[in-house]
C-alpha positions in Angstrom: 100.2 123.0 96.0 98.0 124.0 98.7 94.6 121.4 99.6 92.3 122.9 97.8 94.6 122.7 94.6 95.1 119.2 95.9 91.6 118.7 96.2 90.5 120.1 93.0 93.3 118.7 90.5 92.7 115.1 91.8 90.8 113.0 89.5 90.3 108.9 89.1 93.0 108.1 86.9 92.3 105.5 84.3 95.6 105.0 82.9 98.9 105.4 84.1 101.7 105.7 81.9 103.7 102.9 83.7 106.9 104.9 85.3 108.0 103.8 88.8 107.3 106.2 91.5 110.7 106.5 93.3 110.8 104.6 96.7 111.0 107.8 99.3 108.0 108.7 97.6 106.2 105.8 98.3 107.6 106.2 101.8 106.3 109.2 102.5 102.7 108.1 101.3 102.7 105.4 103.4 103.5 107.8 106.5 100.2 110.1 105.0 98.4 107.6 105.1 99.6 106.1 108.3 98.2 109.0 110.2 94.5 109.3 108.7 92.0 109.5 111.8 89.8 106.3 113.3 87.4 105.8 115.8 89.5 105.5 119.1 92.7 105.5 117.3 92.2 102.0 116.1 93.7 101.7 112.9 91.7 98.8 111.6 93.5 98.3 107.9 96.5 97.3 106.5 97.9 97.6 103.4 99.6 95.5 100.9 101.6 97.1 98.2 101.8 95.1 94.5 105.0 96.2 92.3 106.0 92.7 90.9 104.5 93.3 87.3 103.4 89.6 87.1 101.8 89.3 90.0 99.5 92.9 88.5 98.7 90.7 85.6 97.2 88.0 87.4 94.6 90.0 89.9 93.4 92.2 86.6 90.7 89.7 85.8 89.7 90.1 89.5 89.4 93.8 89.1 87.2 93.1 85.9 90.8 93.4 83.3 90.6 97.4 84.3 93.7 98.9 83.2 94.4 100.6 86.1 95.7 97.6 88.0 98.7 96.9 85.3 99.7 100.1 84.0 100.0 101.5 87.7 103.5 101.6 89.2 102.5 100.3 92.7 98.6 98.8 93.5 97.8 99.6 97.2 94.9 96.5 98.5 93.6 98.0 101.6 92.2 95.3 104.1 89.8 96.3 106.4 90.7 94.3 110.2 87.6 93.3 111.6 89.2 91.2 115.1 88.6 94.0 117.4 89.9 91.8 120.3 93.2 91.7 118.6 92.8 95.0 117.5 92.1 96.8 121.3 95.2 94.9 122.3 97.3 95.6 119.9 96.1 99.8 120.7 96.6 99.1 124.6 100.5 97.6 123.9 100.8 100.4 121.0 99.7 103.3 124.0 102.0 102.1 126.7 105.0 101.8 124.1 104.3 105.6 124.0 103.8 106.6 127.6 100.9 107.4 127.8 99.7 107.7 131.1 98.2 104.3 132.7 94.7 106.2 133.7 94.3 107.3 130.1 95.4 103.9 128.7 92.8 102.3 130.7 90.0 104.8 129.6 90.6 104.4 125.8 91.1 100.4 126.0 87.7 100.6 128.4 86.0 102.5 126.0 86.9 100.5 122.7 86.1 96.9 124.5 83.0 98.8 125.6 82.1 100.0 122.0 83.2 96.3 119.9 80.8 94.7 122.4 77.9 96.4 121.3 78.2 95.3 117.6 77.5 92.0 116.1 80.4 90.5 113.7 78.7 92.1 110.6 78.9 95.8 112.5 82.2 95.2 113.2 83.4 94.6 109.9 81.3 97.5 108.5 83.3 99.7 110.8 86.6 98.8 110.2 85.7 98.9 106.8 84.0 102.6 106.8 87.9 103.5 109.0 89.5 102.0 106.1 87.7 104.4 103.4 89.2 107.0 105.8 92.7 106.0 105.2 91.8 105.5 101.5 90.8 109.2 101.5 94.7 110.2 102.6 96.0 108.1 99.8 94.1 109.4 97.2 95.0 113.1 98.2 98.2 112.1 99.8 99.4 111.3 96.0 98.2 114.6 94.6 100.0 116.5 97.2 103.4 114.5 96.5 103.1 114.7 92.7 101.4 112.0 91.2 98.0 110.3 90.7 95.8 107.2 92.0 92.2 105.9 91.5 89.9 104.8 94.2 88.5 101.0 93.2 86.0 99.7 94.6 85.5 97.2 91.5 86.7 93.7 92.6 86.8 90.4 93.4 88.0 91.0 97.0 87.9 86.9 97.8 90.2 86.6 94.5 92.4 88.8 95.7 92.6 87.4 99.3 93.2 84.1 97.3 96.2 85.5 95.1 97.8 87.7 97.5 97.7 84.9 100.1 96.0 87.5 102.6 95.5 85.8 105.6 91.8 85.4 107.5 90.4 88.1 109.2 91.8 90.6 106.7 89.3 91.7 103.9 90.2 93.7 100.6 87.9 96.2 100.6 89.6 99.1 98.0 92.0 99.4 95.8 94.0 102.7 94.9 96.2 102.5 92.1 99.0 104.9 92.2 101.0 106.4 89.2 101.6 108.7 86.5 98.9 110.0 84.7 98.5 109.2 81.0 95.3 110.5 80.5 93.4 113.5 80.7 91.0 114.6 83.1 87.5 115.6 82.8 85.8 118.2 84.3 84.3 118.0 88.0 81.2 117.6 88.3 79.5 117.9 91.2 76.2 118.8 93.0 76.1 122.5 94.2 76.1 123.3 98.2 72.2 123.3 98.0 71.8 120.1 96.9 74.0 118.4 99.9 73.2 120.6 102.6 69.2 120.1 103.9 
């Protein structure tokens, strides 16, 4: 499947039909979404993955009892990281584990320091949150392209889920993105023609 197949033939799945996606796939999603862009190669999310059937149940009435969130085969919370401080240090250690050269490690580390201190808290978490959207955006095509589904959430409780998923301070659910298989049918696309987004 090419990416505009990809592209086209993914849709917010409703209801999954409750089969396990095999590990290695999972895997291999994980790794697509692993390399989705950020501003300076920050990488301001993590994600926790929810398989343990029970533990579904309980955050459904935190996701207002949608269906996705049990009848998926793994529920992907993505937490937006908002401590840039730990955040431009864990880039500088991640950039000299690779090599990179010590003049361009200081330039990038320089330049994301620079950049954090120009926003308040609030813009900070707005940011990681509007990188996280961007990994978000590999999942959701990322599962297409490896042959199953997913639907973007943004509809929940995130300070419920922090609560029952024990996710520690400063992470913030932000989205959720089901993954599964299908076991429901599409509609249409619908979307506004070129004209009406370009101006």
């Amino acid at each position: 499947m090419d990416f505009t197949d990809i592209v086209m033939k993914r849709y917010a799945t409703k209801k999954f039909d409750g089969r396990k996606i095999p590990d290695d796939l999972i895997d291999k999603l994980i790794d697509l979404i692993r390399f989705a862009p950020s501003a300076l190669n920050l990488q301001p999310w993590k994600i926790k993955v929810i398989v343990d059937q029970k533990i579904k149940e309980e955050l459904k009435p935190a996701a207002f009892d949608q269906e996705q969130i049990t009848s998926c085969s793994h529920l992907l919370v993505f937490c937006a990281d908002p401590d840039y401080n730990s955040l431009i240090k864990r880039l500088g250690d991640l950039l000299k584990k690779n090599h990179v050269p010590d003049e361009t490690q200081n330039m990038i580390v320089s330049m994301a320091r620079s950049f954090a201190d120009q926003m308040t808290p609030e813009q900070q978490f707005a940011w990681s949150q509007a990188q996280t959207y961007l990994a978000l955006g590999n999942a959701v095509n990322g599962s297409k392209a490896l042959g199953f589904d997913s639907c973007p959430m943004g509809g929940f409780n995130p300070a419920e889920f922090a609560r029952i998923l024990n996710i520690p301070a400063p992470l913030v659910p932000v989205m959720l993105c089901p993954v599964g298989y299908a076991a429901d049918t599409p509609m249409p696309k619908v979307r506004y023609p070129k004209e009406d987004i370009l101006f």
